[in-house]
C-alpha positions in Angstrom: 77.7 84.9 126.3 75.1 87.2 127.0 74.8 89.6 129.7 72.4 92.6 129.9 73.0 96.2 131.0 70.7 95.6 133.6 72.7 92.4 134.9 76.2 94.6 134.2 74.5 97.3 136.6 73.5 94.6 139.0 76.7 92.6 139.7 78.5 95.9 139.1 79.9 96.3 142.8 83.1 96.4 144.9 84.5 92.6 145.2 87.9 91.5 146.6 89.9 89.9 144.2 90.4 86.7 146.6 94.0 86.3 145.6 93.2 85.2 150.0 91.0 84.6 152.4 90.3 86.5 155.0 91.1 89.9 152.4 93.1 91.9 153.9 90.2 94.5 154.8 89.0 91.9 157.3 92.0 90.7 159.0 91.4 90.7 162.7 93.7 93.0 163.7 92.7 92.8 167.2 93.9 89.6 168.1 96.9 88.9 166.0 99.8 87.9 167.3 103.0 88.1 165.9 104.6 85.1 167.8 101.7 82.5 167.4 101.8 83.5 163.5 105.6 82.5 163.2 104.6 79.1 165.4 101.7 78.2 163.1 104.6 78.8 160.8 107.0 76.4 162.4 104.2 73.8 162.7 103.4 74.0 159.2 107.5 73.8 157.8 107.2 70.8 160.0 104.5 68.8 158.2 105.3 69.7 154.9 108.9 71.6 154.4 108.0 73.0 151.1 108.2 77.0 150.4 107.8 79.6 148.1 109.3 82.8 148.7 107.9 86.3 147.0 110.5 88.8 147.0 109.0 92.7 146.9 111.2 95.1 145.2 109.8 98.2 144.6 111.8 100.6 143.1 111.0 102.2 139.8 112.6 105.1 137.8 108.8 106.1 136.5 105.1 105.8 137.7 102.9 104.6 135.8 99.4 106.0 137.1 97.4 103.2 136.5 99.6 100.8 139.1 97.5 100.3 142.7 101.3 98.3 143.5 103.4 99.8 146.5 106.3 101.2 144.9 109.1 104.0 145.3 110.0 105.9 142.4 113.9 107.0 142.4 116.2 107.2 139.8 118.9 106.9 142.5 120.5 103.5 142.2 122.3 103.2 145.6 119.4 102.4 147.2 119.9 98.8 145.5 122.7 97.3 147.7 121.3 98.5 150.7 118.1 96.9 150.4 119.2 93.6 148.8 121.0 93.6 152.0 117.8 93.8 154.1 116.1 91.0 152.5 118.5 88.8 153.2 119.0 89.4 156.5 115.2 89.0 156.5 115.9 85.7 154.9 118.5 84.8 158.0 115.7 85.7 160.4 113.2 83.3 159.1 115.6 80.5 158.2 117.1 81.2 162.4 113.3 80.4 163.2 112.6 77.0 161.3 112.6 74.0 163.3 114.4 72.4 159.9 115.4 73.2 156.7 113.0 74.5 154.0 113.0 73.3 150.9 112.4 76.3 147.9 109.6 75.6 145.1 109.3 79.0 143.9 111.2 82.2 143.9 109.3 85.2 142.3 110.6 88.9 142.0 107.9 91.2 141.7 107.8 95.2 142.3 108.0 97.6 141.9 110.5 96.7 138.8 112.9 94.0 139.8 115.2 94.7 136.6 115.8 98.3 138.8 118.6 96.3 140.5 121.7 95.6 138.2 122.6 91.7 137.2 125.3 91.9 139.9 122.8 92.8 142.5 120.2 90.7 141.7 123.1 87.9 141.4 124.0 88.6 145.0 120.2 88.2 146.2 119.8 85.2 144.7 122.6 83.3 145.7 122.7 85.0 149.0 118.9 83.0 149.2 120.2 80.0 148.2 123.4 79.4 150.0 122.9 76.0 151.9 119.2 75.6 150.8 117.5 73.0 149.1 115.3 73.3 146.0 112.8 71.2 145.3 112.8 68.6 142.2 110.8 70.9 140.2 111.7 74.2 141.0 110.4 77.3 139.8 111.9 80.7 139.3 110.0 83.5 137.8 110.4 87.6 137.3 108.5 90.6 136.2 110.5 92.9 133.7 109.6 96.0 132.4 111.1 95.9 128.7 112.7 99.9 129.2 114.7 98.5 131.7 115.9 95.0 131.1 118.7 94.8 129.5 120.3 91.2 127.5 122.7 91.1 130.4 120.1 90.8 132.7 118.2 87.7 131.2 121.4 86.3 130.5 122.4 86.8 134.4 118.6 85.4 135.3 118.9 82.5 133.3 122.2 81.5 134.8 120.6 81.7 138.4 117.7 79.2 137.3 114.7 81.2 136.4 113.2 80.3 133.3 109.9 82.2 133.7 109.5 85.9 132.7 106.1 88.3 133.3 106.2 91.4 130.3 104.2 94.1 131.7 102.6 95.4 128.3 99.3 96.7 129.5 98.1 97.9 126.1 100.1 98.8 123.0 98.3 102.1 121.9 99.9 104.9 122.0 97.2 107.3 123.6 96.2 105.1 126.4 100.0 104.8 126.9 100.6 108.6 127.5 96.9 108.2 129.5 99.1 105.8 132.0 102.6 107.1 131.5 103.7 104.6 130.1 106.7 105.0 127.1 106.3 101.6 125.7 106.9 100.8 122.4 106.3 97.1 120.8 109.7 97.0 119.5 111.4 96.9 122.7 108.9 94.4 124.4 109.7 92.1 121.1 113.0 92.6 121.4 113.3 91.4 124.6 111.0 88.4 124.4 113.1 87.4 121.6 116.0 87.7 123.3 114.5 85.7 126.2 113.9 82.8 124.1 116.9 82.8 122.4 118.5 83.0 125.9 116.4 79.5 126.5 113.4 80.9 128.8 110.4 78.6 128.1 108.0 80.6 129.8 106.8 84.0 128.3 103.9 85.7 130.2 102.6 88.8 129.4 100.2 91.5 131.2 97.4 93.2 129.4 95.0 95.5 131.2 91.3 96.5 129.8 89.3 99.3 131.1 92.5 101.7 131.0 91.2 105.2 130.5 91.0 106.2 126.6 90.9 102.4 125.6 88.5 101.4 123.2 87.5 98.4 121.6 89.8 99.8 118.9 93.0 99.4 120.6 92.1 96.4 122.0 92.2 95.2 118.8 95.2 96.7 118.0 97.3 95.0 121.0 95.8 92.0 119.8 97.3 92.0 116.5 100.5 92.8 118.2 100.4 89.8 120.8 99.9 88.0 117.9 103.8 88.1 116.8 104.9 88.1 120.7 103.0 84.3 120.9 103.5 84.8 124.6 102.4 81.3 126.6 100.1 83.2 129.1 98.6 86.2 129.3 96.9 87.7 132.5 94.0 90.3 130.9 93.3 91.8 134.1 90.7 94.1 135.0 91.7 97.7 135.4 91.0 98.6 139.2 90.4 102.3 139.8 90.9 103.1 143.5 92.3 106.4 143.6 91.7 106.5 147.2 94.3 104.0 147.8 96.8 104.9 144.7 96.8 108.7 144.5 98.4 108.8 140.8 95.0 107.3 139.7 93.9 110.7 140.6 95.4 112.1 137.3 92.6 111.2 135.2 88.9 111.1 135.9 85.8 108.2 135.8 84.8 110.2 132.9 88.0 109.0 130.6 87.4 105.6 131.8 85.4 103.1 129.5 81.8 102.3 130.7 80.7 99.2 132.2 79.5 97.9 129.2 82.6 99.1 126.8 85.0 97.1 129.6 82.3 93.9 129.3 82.7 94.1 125.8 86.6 94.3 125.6 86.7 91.6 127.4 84.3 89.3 125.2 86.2 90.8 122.5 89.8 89.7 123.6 88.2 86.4 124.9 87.1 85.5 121.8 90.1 86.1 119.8 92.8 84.4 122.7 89.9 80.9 122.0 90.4 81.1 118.4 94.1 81.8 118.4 94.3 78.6 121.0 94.8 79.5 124.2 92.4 78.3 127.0 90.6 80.3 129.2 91.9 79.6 133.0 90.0 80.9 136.1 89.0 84.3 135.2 91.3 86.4 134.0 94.3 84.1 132.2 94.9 82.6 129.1 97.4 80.0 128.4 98.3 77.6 125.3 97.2 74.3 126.2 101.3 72.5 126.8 101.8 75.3 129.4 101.7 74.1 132.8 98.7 76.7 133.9 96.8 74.9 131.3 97.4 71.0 132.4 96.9 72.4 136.4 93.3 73.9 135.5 92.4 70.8 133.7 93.9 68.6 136.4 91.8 70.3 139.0 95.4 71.5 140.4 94.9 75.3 139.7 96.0 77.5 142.6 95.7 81.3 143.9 97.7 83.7 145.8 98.7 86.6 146.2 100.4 86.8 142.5 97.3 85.6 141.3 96.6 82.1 139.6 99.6 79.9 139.8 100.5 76.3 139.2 102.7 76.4 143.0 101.4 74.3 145.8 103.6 74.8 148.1 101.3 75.2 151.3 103.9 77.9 152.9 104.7 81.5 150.7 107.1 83.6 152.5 107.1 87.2 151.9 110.1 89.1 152.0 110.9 92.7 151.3 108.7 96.2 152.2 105.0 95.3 152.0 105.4 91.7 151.0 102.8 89.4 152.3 103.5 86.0 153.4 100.5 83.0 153.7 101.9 80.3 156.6 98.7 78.3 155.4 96.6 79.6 158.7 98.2 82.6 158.9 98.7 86.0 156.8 101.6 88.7 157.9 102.5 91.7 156.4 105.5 93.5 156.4 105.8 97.9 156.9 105.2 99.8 153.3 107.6 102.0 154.0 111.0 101.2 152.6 113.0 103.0 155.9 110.5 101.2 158.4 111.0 97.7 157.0 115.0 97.8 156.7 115.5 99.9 160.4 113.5 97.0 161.7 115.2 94.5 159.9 118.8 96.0 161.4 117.3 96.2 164.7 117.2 92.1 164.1 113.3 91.7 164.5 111.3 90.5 161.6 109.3 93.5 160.1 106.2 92.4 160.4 103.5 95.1 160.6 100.1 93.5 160.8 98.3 89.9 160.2 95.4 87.5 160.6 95.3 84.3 162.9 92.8 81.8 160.6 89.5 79.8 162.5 88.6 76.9 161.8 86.1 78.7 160.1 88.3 80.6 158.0 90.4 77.5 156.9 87.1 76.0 156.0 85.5 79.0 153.9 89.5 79.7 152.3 89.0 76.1 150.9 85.6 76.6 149.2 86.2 80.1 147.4 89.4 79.2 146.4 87.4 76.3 144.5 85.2 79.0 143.4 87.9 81.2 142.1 90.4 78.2 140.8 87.8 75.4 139.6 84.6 77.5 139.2 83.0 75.2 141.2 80.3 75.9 144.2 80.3 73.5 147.3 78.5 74.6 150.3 79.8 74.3 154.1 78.2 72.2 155.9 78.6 74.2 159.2 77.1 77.3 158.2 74.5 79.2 160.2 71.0 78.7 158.6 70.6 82.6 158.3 74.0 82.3 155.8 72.9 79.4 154.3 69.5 80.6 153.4 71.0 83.9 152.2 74.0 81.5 150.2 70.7 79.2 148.5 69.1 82.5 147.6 72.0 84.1 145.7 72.6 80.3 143.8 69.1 80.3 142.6 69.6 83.7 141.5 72.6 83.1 139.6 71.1 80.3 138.1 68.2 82.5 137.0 70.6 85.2 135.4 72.9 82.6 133.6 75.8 82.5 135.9 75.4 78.9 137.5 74.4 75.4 136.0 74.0 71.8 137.4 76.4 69.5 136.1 75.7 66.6 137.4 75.3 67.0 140.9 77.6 70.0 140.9 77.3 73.7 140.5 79.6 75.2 137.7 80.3 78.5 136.6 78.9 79.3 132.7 80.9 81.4 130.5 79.5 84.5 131.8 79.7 83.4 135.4 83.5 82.8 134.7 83.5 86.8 134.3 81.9 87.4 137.3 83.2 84.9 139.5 84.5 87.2 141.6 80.3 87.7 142.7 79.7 84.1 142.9 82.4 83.8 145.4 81.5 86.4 147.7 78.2 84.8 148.6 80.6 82.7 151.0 82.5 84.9 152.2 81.2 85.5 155.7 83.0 88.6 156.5 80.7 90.5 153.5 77.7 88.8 154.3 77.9 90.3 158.2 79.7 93.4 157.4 77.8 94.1 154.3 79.8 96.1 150.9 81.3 98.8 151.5 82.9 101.3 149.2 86.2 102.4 148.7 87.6 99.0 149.8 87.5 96.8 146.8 87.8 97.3 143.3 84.2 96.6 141.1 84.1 93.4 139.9 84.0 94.6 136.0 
């Protein structure tokens, strides 16, 4: 895989991620309505009863600098009842809405840390969620735990409520570009409880590592490495560090200049690609790894890969229901968001009105461009709209021959693939059809850079 400095400068710029479409930058804020959001939501549970709910909870006892997440950092426990409390009346709103009964795919606690909340309460939020519902055939249940914080009752409690899936934020193992994030992590614990999980009888173990951390090096890239090694987690998500201090203030506590260079984060990458190959794991979508029995696996080879707002999944489920402060939900041609703010979400919630702050009514023409960069993003795989205007299309057949010239894209056949190195920057290839860029332009301070 070979990449120059001069093609690292050029596709060096500030991408969404497209864990959507529309991002969230270019909802139309102007003519959403709440209302014809939760009917496109009704029609939806209607033709296909299926959902997945995300539950945000975002308490933490420590902030860790890196994290662009909305979070609230307390050591104050008694805010855990209380807001368990919220999300299921949240839950009775929604459920009070449906035309019939939903059926639940997935359930996925993310944060924040959801191991914050005791066993008990996290015991009452899931049952409270489930009372009278139906789960699908094959169910899903999944959590991210921060090691510091997760205790053997807590698996043992998770495992008895159905989920089987957990997400080990690790980040990095070294030391330095610990402290850097503040971060007190030490391998011992994270293998501890990974054990633990297994021997509990999880059969999924993901883990999160992050490259382009400031003080990381190629060195202690190396070094986590060797650790993962002994974890033989079944998928890790090696994300790429996203530095907008103007949106996550901690970020602010270092500088660019203790952050790895363009080429240095190219290179880690490369570096951690090439060992995760010859350890076994395969390379899915851009940023995740999985053994090849693990389900991520069979779904990318099966064409069945999916995106959201977690990132690459196996779930299908063409409705994701948000619930909690800040949690975004996808109604399939609609987005809503709820308030940030922890007061603002559950005073709305007791005031019996969904919490929904702000959203996006889909076109036809988003529906249409949402399909073909999510086959960008999941399949690495390039088909153009046929009902584009001939000033995007010509700009679209420019970029392709482009990308072809600089390694990124290959013919297959009669399709147009992503190479190795266009896997990396596939975040690029995919913005050449997103219509909101091309008529808005990049802009700074929006997006993260795409390496």
């Amino acid at each position: 895989m070979t990449i120059t400095p001069e093609l690292l400068a050029k596709y060096e710029i500030s991408l969404p991620r497209y864990t959507s479409f529309p991002t969230l930058p270019h909802w139309d804020q102007n003519h959403f309505q709440p209302s014809k959001a939760i009917q496109l939501l009704k029609n939806q549970v209607l033709l296909d009863p299926r959902v997945s709910l995300y539950i945000h909870l975002p308490f933490c006892e420590s902030l860790c600098t890196f994290c662009g997440c909305n979070k609230r950092i307390t050591r104050n426990h008694q805010v855990e009842a209380p807001y368990i409390q919220s999300v299921l009346e949240e839950w009775k709103l929604y459920k009070m809405l449906l035309p019939t009964q939903p059926v639940i795919s997935h359930i996925h606690l993310g944060g924040g840390t959801p191991t914050f909340f005791s066993p008990e309460q996290l015991t009452i939020l899931i049952t409270g969620l489930l009372n009278g519902q139906k789960t699908a055939e094959e169910y899903e249940f999944s959590v991210e735990v921060h090691p510091n914080i997760c205790t053997t009752k807590h698996l043992k409690t998770l495992y008895n409520l159905g989920f089987r899936r957990i997400s080990v934020g690790i980040q990095d193992f070294d030391p330095k570009v610990l402290y850097s994030i503040n971060r007190n992590q030490t391998f011992e614990k994270t293998r501890s409880i990974i054990e633990e999980a297994r021997n509990i009888g999880f059969t999924g173990i993901n883990v999160d590592l992050v490259y382009g951390l400031p003080l990381q090096t190629l060195d202690s890239i190396a070094y986590t490495l060797e650790k993962i090694e002994k974890l033989k987690p079944h998928r890790i998500a090696y994300y790429a560090y996203a530095h907008v201090p103007w949106k996550s203030k901690a970020q602010r506590r270092y500088t660019e200049k203790d952050l790895p260079s363009s080429a240095d984060r190219f290179n880690m990458f490369l570096f951690a690609r090439k060992w995760l190959l010859s350890t076994g794991y395969v390379q899915v979508g851009m940023d995740h790894f999985a053994m090849p029995h693990d389900p991520l696996s069979i779904a990318f080879k099966a064409g069945k890969l999916n995106r959201n707002f977690m990132g690459y999944t196996t779930d299908i489920s063409p409705t994701l229901i948000g619930l909690g402060a800040s949690s975004i939900s996808d109604f399939n041609t609609a987005y809503v968001q709820n308030y940030k703010e922890v007061e603002t979400y559950q005073s709305t919630i007791a005031s019996g009105h969904l919490a929904i702050e702000k959203g996006h009514l889909l076109t036809e023409e988003d529906v249409t461009n949402k399909r073909h960069i999510m086959d960008v993003m999941c399949k690495g795989k390039i088909k153009l709209p046929n009902d584009l205007s001939p000033e995007h299309l010509a700009y679209i057949e420019e970029k392709i021959t482009e990308f072809i010239n600089d390694g990124l894209l290959q013919w297959e056949n009669e399709s147009l693939v992503a190479t190795e190195a266009g896997l990396l920057l596939i975040r690029n290839i995919a913005s050449i059809m997103d219509p909101y860029l091309y008529r808005l332009g990049m802009r700074d301070n929006v997006f993260s850079k795409s390496i």
